[in-house]
N, C-alpha and C positions, 0 to 999 in steps of 0.2 A: 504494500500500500504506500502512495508517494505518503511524503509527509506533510505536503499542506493539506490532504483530504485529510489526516490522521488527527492532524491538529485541529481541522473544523471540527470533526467528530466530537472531539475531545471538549473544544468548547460547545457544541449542543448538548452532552450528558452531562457536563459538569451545568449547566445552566437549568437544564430539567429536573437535577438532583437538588441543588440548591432551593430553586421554587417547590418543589415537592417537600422539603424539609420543611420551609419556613410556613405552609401550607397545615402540615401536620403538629407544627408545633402551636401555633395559631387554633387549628380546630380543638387538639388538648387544653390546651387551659381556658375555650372559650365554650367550649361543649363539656366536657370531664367536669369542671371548676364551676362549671355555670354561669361563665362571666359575659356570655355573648347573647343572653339572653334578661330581657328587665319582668319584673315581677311587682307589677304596680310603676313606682317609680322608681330613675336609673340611682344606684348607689355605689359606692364608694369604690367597689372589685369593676363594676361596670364602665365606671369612669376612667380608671387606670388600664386597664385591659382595652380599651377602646384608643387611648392613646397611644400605648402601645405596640398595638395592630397599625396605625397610620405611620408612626415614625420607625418601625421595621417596613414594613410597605417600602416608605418611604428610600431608605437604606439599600434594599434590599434593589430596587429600581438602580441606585445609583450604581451599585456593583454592578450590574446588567451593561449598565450604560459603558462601565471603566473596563468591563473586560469584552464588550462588542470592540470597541473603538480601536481596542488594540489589537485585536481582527484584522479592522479596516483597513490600519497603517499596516499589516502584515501581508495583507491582499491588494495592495496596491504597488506593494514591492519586486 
């Protein structure tokens, strides 16, 4: 297998793996924990848990973002 397919490959599973982790860790403590669901009104586990979730989101996009990019420059090489 040449090695820039080897290395695409490589950054699609690692990208699939990463979001599937971050996926699972998110449904554990929001489903397990109960934090992803309000019962009446949102409180305190809900609150934290919700932010959470945005600012991993968040994170988790930029990693996406830092390791396409260095693709790009590798593919255009």
């Amino acid at each position: 297998m040449e090695p820039d397919v080897k290395a695409f490959l490589l950054l699609i599973v690692q990208t699939i793996s990463m979001g599937m982790l971050w996926l699972l860790i998110n449904m554990t403590v929001g489903i397990y924990f109960n934090f992803a669901f309000f019962e009446g009104t949102p409180s305190l586990g809900n609150i934290l848990y919700y932010i959470f979730f945005l600012i991993s989101l968040f994170l988790l996009i930029l990693y996406f973002r830092k390791k396409w990019k260095g693709w790009k420059e590798i593919g255009e090489s």
